[in-house]
KEKEBA-530686 format. One record per residue (C-alpha): x, y, z; residue in one letter. Coordinates in pm, whole numbers, padded with zeros to 5 digits, always signed. Last residue first. Layout:
XYZA/...
***
This chain:
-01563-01103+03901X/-01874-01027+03711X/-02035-00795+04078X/-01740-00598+04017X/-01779-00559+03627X/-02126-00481+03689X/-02079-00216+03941X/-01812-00026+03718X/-02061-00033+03502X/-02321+00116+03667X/-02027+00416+03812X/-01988+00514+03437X/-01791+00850+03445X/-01622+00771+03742X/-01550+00410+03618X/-01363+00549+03327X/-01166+00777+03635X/-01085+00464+03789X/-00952+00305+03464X/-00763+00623+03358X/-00613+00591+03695X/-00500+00204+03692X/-00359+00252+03360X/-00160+00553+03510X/-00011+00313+03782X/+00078+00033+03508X/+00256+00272+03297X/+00439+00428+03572X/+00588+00095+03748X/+00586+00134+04129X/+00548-00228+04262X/+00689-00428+03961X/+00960-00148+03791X/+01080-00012+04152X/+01120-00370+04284X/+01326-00437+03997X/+01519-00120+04036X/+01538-00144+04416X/+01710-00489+04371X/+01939-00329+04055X/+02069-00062+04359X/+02166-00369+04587X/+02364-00607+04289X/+02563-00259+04256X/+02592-00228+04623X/+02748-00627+04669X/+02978-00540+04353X/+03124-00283+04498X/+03254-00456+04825X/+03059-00337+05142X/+03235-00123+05366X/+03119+00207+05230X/+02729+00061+05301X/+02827-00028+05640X/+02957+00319+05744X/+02686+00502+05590X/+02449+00307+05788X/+02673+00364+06123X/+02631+00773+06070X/+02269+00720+06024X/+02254+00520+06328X/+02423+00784+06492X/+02186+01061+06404X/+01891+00922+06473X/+01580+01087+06408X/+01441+00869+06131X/+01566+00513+06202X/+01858+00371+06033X/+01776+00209+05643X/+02065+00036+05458X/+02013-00012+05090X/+01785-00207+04855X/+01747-00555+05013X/+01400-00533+04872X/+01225-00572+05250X/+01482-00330+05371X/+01429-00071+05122X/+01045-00127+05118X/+01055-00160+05484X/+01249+00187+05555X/+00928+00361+05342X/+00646+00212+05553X/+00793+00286+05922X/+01020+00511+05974X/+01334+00682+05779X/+01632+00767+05770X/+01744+00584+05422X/+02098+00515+05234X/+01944+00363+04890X/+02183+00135+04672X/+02178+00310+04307X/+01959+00158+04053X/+01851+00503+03937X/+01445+00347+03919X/+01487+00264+04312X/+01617+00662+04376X/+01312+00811+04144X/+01067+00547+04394X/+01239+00678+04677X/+01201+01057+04587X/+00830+01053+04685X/+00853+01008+04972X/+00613+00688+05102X/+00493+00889+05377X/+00293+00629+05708X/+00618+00703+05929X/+00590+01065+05813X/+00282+01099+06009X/+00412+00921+06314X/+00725+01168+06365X/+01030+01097+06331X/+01166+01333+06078X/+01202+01212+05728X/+01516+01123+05530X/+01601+00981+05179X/+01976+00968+05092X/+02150+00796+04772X/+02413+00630+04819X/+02768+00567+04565X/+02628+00881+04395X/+02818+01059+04142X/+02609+00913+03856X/+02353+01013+04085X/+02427+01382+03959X/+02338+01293+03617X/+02044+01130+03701X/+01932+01511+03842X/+01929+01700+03537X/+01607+01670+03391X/+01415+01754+03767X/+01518+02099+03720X/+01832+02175+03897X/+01857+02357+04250X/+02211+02468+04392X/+02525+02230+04468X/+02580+02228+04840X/+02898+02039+04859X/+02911+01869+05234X/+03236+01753+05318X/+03529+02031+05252X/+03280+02281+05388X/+03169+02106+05688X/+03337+02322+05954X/+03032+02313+06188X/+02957+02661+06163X/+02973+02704+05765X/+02770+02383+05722X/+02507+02534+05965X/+02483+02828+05763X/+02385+02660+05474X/+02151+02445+05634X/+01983+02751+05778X/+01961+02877+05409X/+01820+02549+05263X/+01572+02532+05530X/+01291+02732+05320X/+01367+02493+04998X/+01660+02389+04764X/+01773+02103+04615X/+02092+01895+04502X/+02272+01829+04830X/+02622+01635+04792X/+02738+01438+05128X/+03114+01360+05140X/+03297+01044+05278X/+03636+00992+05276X/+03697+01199+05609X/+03586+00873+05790X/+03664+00924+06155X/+03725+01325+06121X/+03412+01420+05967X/+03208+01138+06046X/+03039+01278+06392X/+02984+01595+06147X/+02801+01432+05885X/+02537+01209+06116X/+02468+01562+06283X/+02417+01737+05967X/+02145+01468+05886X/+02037+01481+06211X/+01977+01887+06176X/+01832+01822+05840X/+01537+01653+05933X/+01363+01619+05597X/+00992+01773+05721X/+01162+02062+05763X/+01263+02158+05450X/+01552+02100+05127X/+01326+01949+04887X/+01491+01756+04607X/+01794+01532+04598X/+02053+01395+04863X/+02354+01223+04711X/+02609+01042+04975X/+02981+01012+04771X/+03232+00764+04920X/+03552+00941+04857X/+03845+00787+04662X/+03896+00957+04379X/+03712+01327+04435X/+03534+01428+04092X/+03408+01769+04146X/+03053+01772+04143X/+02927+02079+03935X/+03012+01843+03597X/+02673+01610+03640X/+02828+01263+03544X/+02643+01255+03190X/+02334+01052+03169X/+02298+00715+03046X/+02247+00511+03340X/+02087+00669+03534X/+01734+00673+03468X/+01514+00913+03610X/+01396+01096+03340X/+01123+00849+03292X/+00959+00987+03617X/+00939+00806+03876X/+00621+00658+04010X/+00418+00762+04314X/+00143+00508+04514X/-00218+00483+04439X/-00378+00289+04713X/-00777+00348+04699X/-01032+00540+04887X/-01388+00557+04832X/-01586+00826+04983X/-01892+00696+05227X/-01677+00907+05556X/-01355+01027+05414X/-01251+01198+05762X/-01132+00890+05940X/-01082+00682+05604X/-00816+00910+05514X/-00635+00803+05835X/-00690+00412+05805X/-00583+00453+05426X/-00244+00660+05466X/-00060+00321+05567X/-00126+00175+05211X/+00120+00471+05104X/+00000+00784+04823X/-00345+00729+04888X/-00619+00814+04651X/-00964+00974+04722X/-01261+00870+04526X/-01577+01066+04436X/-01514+01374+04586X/-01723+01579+04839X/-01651+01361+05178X/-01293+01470+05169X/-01319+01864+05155X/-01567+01883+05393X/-01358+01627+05631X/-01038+01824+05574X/-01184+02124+05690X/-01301+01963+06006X/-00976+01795+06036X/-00852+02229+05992X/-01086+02284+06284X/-00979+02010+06530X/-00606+02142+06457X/-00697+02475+06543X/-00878+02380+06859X/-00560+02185+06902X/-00308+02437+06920X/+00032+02342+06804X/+00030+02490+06390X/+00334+02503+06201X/+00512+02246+06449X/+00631+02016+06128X/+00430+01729+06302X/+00118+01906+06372X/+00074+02036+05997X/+00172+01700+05883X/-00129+01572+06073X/-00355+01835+05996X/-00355+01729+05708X/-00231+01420+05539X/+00042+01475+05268X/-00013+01289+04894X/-00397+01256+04846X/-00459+01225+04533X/-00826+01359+04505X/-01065+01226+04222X/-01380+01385+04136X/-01629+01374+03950X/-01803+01612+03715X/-02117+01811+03754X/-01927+02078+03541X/-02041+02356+03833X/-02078+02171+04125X/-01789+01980+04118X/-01595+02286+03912X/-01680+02437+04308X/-01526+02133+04449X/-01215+02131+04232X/-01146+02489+04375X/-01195+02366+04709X/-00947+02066+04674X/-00660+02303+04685X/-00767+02351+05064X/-00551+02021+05129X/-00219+02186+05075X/-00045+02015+05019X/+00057+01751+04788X/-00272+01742+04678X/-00302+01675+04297X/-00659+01648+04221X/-00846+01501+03927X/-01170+01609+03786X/-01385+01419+03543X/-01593+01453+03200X/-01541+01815+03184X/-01719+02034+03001X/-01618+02464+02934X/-01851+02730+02913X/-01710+02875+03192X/-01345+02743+03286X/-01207+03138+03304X/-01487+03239+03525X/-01471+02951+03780X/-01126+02964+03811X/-01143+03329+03899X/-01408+03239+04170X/-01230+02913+04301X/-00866+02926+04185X/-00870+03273+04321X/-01044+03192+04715X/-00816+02874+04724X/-00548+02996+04548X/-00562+03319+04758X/-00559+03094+05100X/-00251+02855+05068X/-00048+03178+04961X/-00194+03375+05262X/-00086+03059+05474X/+00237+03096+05339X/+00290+03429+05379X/+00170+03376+05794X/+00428+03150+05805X/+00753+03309+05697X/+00913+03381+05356X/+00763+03439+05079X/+00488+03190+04905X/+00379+03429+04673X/+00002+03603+04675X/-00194+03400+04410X/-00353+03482+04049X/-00499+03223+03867X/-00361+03029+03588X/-00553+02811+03311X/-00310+02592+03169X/-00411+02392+02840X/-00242+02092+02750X/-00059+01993+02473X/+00300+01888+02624X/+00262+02236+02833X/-00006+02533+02789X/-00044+02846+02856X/+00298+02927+02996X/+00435+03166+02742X/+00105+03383+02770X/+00313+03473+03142X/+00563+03634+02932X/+00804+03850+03216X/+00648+03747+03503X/+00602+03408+03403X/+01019+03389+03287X/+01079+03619+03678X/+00906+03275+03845X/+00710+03460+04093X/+00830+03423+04406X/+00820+03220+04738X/+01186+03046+04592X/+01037+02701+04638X/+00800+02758+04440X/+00660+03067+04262X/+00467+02981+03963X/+00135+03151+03948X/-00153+02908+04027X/-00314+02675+03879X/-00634+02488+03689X/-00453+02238+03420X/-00664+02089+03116X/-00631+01814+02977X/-00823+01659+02644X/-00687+01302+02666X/-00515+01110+02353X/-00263+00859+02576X/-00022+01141+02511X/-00247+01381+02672X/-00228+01163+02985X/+00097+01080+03016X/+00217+01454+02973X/-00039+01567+03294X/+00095+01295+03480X/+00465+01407+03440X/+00350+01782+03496X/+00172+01622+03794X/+00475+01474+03974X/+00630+01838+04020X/+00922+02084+03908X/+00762+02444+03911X/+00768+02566+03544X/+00534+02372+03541X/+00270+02350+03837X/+00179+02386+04180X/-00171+02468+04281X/-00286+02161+04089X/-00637+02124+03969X/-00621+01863+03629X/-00977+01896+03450X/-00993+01559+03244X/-01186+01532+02910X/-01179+01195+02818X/
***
């Protein structure tokens, strides 16, 4: 097959869809990659790109086509420039650079944001190929929830965006179950299918090296939190939870492998609340090294804000924290507490709620080790049956085969 992958993040930039992207060349596709300039989280170009940007042409034996983009920066209006020239770049440049060139489908990683599927749309019309949108953050839900944008005739315009966008593809894939009743209110005729996250091979454990920036403390209960450091993560509680145990259970310590556009404030915050000796802020690590920081982990924390939106968000650091096999502290709502609670894999509190976080930890560091080793290999069996890779990206080739041949996708149907 000859897949057209449009991403506006990509390697160098640690993502899901460099994983996919491997997978599929190594099951003998032709991929190529439509993106952007590196430049997240930091909100600049990656100095390596700027420096040899023919150096990034292709990855695991696919070829990367990049368009120019204005960095992320810092502050909203940057970002929604950012959003913008991929859009406008990935669709004229992206155009030019792709001419000539056949595609049998498209695929499109949305993790936001949504106007990443105009690019694919214009290859639409161009290549005549299909398309398949991954839909992995709802807008302008999120958009609401994270207070970027308040007014409503806004809002109503970007749904209106998001119902263009949605109603030219061929299939649109949901990241949780809960996502389908709100794709399905702008998708219109477009199919729409559950097609959770997987973690990456990488993720595994229990072979790696204990990560040597964590000093080894005998002793302390150890709370790992990897990956984006933003708004959507509800920090604030998080801090909260750590400063109501500071003095009643000074064993426990909170590690933070990440970065992002809170990272700074959280910084800070640390400073003013006298966290120092608690919370280690280690840096950002590509995606390679973190199993050897949960080798420190006796938890490992996944936390959303309360808001509805994020109730329906399967993150997509739970699935990488079920393949560790380490017991799962969560602050979360709705679909992604019940898989840890349903598996017996960890303690969830509710998003937003800083003492019940605090409690959870408690609990967990009472429980004998044994009883939290038998609770990380729960989430590991549950990771390897409900979110196994292999079987996921089976499931894709097979919906983009039936792309291609929509007849006999019918007849096999209509057979069982």
């Amino acid at each position: 097959m000859r897949l057209l992958v449009v991403s506006q993040y990509f390697w160098p930039e640690n993502f899901r869809i460099n994983d996919l992207v491997a997978e599929m060349v190594a099951r003998g596709h032709e991929v190529t990659v439509l993106t952007g300039w590196p430049n997240y989280p930091d909100g600049e170009v990656f100095p390596d790109f700027r420096a040899n940007p023919r150096g990034f042409d292709s990855f695991a034996g696919a070829k990367v086509v990049r368009v120019p983009l204005l960095p992320r920066g810092k502050g909203g209006l940057r970002l929604a420039l950012n959003f913008f020239t991929f859009a406008v770049s990935g669709s004229l440049l992206g155009a030019w650079k792709l001419r000539g060139q056949r595609f049998d489908a498209i695929f499109v990683f949305e993790v936001s944001p949504v106007t990443v599927g105009i690019p694919a749309i214009v290859q639409r019309w161009l290549k005549k190929a299909p398309i398949a949108f991954w839909v992995l953050d709802l807008w302008p839900e999120t958009l609401e929830a994270i207070g970027a944008v308040r007014s409503p005739r806004i809002l109503g315009l970007v749904g209106g965006l998001v119902r263009f966008i949605y109603r030219r593809c061929d299939l649109l894939l949901a990241q949780s179950r809960s996502f389908i009743p709100q794709i399905r209110k702008y998708a219109g005729e477009t199919q729409v299918r559950y097609f959770p996250q997987w973690a990456e091979a990488v993720h595994d454990a229990a072979e790696a090296p204990p990560a040597p920036e964590v000093p080894v403390e005998p002793g302390a209960f150890t709370i790992v939190f990897t990956g984006n450091i933003g708004d959507a993560q509800d920090f604030p509680t998080v801090l909260d939870a750590a400063e109501r145990l500071k003095a009643s259970a000074p064993h426990v310590r909170w590690v933070i492998v990440g970065d992002g556009r809170m990272a700074g404030w959280v910084r800070d915050e640390v400073q003013r609340r006298g966290l120092q000796a608690r919370v280690l802020l280690a840096g950002r690590f590509p995606v390679e090294r973190m199993p050897s920081f949960y080798r420190h982990a006796d938890a490992l924390l996944v936390s959303l804000k309360p808001e509805p939106i994020f109730a329906m968000t399967l993150p997509g650091k739970l699935q990488s924290y079920l393949a560790a096999g380490v017991p799962i502290l969560a602050m979360l709502d709705g679909e992604g507490a019940q898989v840890v609670t349903e598996a017996v894999a960890g303690v969830a509190a509710r998003a937003g709620d800083a003492q019940g976080l605090a409690d959870a930890v408690l609990r967990l560091a009472a429980l004998p080790h044994e009883e939290r080793a038998a609770m990380g290999q729960r989430g590991r069996q549950l990771g390897a049956i409900e979110f196994d890779r292999g079987r996921q990206i089976d499931k894709l080739e097979g919906w983009l085969a039936d792309l291609r041949h929509p007849g006999q996708a019918a007849e096999r149907e209509a057979r069982s």
